[in-house]
VOMI-526956 format. One record per residue (C-alpha): residue number from 1; residue in one letter; x, y, z. Coordinates in Angstrom, 1 decimal, decimal comma, always signed. Each point is the difference from the previous one (the first is absolute). Last residue first. Example, Ala and Ser with C-alpha at 12.3 -4.5 7.8 and 13.67 -1.06 7.14 Angstrom:
BEGIN
   num   residuo       c1       c2       c3
     2         s    +13,7     -1,1     +7,1
     1         a     -1,4     -3,4     +0,7
This chain:
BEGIN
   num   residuo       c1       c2       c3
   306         x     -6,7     +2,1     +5,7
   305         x     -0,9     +3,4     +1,4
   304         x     -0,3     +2,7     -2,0
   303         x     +2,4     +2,8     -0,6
   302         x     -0,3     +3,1     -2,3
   301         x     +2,0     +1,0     -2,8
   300         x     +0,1     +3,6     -0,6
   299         x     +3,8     +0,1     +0,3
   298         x     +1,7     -1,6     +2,7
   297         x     -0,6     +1,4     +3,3
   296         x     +3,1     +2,0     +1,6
   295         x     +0,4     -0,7     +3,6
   294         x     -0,9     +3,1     +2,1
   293         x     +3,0     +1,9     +1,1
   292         x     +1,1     -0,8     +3,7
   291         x     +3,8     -1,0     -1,2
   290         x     +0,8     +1,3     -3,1
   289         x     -0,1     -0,7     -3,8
   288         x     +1,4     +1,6     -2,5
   287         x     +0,5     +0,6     -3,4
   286         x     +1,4     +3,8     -1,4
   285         x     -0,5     +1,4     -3,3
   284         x     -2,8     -1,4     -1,4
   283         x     -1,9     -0,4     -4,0
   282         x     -3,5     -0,8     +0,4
   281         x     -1,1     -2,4     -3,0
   280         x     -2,8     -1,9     +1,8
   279         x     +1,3     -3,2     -0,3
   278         x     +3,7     +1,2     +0,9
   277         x     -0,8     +1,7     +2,8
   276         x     -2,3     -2,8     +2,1
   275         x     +2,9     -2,1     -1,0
   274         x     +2,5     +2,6     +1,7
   273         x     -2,1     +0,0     +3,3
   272         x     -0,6     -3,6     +0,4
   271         x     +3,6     -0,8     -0,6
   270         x     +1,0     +2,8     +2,6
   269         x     -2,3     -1,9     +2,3
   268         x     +1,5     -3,6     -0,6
   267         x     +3,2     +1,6     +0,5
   266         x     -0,9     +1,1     +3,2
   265         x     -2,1     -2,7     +1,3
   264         x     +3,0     -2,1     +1,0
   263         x     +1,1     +2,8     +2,4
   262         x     +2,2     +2,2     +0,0
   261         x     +1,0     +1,5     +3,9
   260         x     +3,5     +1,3     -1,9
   259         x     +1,9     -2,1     +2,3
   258         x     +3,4     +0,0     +1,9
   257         x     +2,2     -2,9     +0,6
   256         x     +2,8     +1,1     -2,8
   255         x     -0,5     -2,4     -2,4
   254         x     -3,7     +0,0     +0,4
   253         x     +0,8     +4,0     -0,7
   252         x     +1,5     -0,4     -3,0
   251         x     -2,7     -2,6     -1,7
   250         x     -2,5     +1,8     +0,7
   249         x     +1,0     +3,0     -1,3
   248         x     +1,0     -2,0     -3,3
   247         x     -3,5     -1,9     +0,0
   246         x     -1,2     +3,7     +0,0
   245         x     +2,3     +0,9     -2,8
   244         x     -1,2     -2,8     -2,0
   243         x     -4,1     +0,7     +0,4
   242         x     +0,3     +4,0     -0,4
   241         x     +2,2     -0,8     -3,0
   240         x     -2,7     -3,0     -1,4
   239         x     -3,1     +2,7     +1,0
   238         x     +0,9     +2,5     -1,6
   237         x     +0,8     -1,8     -3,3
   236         x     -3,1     -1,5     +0,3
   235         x     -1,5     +3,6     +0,5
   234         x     +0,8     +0,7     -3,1
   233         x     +1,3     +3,7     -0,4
   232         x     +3,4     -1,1     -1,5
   231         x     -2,0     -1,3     -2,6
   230         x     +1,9     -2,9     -2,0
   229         x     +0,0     -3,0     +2,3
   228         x     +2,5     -3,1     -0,4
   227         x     +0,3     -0,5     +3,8
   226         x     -0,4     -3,6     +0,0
   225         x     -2,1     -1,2     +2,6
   224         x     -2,0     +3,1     +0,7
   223         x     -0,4     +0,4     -3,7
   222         x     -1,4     -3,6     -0,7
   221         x     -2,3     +0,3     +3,3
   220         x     -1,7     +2,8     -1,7
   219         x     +0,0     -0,9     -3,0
   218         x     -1,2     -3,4     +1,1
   217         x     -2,6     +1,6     +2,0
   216         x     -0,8     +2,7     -2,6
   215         x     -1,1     -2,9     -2,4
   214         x     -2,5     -1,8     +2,9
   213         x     -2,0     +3,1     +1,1
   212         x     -2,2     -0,2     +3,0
   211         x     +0,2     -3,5     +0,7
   210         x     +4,1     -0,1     -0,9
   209         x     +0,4     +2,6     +3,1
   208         x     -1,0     -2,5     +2,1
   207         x     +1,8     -3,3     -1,2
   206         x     +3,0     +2,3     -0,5
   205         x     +0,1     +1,6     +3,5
   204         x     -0,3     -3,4     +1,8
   203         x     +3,0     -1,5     -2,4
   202         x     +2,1     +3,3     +0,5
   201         x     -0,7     -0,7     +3,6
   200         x     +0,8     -3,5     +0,3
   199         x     +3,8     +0,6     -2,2
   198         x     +0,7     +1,9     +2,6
   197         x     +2,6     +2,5     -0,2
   196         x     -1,7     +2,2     -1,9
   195         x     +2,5     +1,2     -2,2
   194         x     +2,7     -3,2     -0,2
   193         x     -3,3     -2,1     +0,1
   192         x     -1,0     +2,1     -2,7
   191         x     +0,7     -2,2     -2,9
   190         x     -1,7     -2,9     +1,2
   189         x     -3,0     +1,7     -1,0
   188         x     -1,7     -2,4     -2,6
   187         x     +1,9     -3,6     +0,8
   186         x     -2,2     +1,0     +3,7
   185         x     -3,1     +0,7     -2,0
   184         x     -0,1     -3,6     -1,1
   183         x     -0,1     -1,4     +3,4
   182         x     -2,6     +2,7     +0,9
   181         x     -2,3     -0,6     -3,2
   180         x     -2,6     -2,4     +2,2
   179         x     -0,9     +3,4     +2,0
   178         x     -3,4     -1,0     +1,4
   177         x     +0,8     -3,8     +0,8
   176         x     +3,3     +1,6     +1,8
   175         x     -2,4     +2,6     +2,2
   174         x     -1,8     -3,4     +1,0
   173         x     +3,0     -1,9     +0,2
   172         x     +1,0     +2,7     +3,1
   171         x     -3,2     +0,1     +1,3
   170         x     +0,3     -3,9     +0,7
   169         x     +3,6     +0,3     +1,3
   168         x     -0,8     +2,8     +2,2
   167         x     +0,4     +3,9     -0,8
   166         x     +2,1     +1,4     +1,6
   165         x     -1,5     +3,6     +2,5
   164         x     +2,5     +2,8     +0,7
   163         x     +1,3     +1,3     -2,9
   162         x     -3,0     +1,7     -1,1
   161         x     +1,4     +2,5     -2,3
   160         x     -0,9     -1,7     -3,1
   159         x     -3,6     +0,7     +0,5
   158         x     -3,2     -0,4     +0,6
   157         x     +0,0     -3,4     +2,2
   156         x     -0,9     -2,4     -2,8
   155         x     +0,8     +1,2     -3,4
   154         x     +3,5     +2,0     +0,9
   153         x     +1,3     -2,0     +3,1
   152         x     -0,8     -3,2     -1,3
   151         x     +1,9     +1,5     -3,6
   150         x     +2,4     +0,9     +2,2
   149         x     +0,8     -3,9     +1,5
   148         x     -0,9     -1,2     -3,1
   147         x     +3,0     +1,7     -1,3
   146         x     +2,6     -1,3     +2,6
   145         x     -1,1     -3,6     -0,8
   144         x     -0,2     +0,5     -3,7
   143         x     +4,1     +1,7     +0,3
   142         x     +0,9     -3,3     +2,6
   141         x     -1,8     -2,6     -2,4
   140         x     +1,7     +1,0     -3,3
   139         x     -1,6     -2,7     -1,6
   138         x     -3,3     -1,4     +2,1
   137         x     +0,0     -4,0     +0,6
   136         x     -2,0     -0,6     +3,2
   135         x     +2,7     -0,4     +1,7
   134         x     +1,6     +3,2     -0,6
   133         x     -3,0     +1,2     +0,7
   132         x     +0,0     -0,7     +3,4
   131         x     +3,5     +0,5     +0,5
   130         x     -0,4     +3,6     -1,2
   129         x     -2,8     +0,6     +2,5
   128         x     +2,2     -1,5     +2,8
   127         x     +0,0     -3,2     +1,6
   126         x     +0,4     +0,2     +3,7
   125         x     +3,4     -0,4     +1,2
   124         x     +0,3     -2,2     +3,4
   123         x     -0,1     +1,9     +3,2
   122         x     -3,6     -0,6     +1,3
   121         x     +0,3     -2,0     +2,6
   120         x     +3,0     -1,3     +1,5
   119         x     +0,7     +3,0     +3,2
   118         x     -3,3     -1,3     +0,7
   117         x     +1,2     -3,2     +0,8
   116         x     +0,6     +0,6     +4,1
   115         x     -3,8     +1,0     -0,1
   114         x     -0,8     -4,2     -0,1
   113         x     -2,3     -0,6     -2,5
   112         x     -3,4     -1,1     +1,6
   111         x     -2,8     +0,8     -2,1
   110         x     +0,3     -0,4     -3,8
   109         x     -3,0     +1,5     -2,4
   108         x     -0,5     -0,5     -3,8
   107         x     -2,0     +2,5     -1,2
   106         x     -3,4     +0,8     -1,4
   105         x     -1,0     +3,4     -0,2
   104         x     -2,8     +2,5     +1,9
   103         x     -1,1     +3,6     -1,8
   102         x     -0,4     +2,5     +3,0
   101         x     +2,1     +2,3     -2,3
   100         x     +2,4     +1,4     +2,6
    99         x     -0,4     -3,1     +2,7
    98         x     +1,1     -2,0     -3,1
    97         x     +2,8     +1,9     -1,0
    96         x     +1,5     +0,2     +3,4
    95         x     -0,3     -3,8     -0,2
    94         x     +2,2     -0,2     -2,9
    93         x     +2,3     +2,3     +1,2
    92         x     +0,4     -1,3     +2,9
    91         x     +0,3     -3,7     -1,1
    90         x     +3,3     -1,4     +2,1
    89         x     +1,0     -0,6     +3,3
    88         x     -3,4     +1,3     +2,4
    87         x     +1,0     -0,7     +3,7
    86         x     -2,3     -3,6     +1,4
    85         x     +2,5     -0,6     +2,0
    84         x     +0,7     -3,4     -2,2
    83         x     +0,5     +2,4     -2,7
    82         x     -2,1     +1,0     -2,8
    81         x     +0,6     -0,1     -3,7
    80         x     -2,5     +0,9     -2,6
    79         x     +0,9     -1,8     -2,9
    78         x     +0,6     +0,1     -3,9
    77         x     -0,6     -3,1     -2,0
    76         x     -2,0     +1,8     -2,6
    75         x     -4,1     -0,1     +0,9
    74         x     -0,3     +3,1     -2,2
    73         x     -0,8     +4,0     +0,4
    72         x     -1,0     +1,0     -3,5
    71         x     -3,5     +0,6     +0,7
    70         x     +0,5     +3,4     -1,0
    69         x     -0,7     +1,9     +3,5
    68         x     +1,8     -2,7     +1,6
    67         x     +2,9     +0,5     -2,1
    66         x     +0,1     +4,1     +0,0
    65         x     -0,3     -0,4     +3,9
    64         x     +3,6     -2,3     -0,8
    63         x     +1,6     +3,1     -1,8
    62         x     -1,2     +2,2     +2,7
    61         x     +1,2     -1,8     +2,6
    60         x     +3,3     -0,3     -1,6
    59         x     +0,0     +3,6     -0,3
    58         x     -0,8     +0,7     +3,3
    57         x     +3,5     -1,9     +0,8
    56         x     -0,3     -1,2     +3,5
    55         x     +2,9     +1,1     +2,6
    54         x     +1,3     -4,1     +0,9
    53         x     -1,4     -2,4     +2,3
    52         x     -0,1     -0,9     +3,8
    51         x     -2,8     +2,2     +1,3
    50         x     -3,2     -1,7     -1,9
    49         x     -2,2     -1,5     +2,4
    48         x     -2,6     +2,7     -0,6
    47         x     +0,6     -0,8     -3,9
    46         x     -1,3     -4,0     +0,6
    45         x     -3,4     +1,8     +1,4
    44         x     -0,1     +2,6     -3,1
    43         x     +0,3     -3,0     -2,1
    42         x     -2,7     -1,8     +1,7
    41         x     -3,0     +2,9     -0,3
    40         x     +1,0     +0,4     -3,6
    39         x     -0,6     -3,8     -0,9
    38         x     +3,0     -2,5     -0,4
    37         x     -1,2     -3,0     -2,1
    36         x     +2,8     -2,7     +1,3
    35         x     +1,9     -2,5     -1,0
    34         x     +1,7     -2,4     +2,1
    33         x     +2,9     -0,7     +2,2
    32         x     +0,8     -0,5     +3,4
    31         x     +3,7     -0,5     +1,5
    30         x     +2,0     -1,7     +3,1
    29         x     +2,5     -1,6     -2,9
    28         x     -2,2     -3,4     +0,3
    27         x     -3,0     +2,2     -0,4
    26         x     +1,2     +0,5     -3,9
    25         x     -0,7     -3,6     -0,6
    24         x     +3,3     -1,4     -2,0
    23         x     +0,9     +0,0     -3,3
    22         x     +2,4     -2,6     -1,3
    21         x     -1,5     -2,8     -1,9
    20         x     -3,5     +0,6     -0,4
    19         x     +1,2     +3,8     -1,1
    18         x     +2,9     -1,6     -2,6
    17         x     -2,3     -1,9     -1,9
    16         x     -2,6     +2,7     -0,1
    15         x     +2,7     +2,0     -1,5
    14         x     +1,4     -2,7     -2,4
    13         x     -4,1     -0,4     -1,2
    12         x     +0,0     +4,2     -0,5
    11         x     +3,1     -0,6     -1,8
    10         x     -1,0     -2,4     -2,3
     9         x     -3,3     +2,1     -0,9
     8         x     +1,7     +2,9     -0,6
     7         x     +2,4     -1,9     -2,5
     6         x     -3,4     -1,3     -1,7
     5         x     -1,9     +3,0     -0,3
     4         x     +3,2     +1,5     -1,5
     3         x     -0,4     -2,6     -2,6
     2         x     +3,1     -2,4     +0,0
     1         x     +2,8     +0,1     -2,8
């Protein structure tokens, strides 16, 4: 069986094979290509012409003004597109990143692409977060995905409740490098999907609530999941009714077309609120969570950036 050194190798000489042969100058399609170090001053230019594209997504400008504050911005392939009127086609949020952070990047840039094509760009599926690791070998890759995506949200930005801001790929290994266990965690509280609902969460919640005190994590995952708890005063056993009869509520009135207003965060809140409880021994009556209250921190634990 060849090396993979060696397969890649036979490719790479089929592909330059195959580029002698058949491509063709790019100015014989009416085009200009090249790559580019885009400064500040020359994004902001490119976005003045910049009238023909879709509402930007601050987020995604975010995400890639996270990359160029990292150094994780790469020569990839991507491109700026302009058309042969000179109309900005593709790279706004990239470039709005740059004038944001003043830091340049190195792109491949096309001028010339007739507008008519713009209706072309842009609409294949990007790889998700879950692909990603998928391919990079992680069990359970959807459930890890989802929890990195909160534990991001809970180490980086402050808190769980920032739904607002991905991570990127790169930040996303990073939080995976930091929580190795995830794959394993998932075998651990697949019991509570049918609580929770997602399997991410309960994965999240685990791999925090496990830092502060591993054995009353499982016990307190194990008696969310399976109901076998002995104090009618636990506020596990609080939590599990108040988690079923919401998903209940919810469930009617998605039936009907109407909605409660809950969000993803609720349950995640009332899971906060009950562990926070439990630890500490407080016995409750009532577990809520309502819309304007202050999200619930977790314990004493505090959060430092990665």
């Amino acid at each position: 069986m060849k090396s993979a050194t060696a397969l890649a190798t036979t490719a790479t000489r089929k592909y330059e094979w195959a580029f002698s042969q058949h491509m063709r100058p790019v100015s014989d399609y009416g085009l200009q290509c090249g790559v580019m170090v885009i400064t500040a001053l020359i994004a902001s230019e490119l976005l003045a012409t910049n009238y023909r594209n879709r509402t930007a997504r601050m987020s995604l400008v975010k995400k890639y003004a996270r990359a160029f504050f990292r150094n994780e911005w790469a020569l990839n392939g991507e491109t700026v597109i302009i058309s042969n009127t000179g109309v900005l086609m593709q790279g706004q949020h990239r470039l709005m990143a740059c004038v944001q952070t003043g830091i340049p990047f190195t792109t491949l840039v096309v001028f010339g692409v007739d507008p008519i094509s713009l209706d072309t760009i842009d609409t294949g599926k990007s790889r998700t977060q879950n692909d990603i690791l998928k391919i990079d070998g992680v069990a359970h890759s959807a459930a890890v995905a989802s929890a990195c995506t909160l534990l991001f949200r809970h180490t980086v930005l402050g808190g769980i409740n920032h739904r607002h801001i991905p991570p990127s790929l790169s930040e996303l290994r990073k939080v995976f490098s930091n929580y190795p266990d995830l794959p394993a965690i998932c075998d651990l509280v697949k019991g509570t999907k049918s609580v929770l609902a997602s399997h991410g969460t309960a994965v999240a919640l685990f791999a925090i609530f496990q830092k502060l005190d591993r054995d009353k994590a499982i016990t307190f995952f194990s008696m969310l999941s399976n109901g076998v708890i002995g104090d009618k005063n636990s506020p596990i056993l609080l939590l599990r009714n108040t988690l079923i009869n919401s998903r209940i509520r919810l469930l009617a009135s998605s039936k009907s077309g109407a909605s409660d207003g809950q969000s993803k965060l609720h349950p995640i809140a009332l899971t906060i609120k009950a562990w926070n409880a439990y630890v500490n021994g407080q016995c409750i009556k009532k577990l809520s969570y309502k819309t304007g209250e202050p999200f619930p921190l977790i314990g004493t634990e505090s959060t430092k950036a990665l």
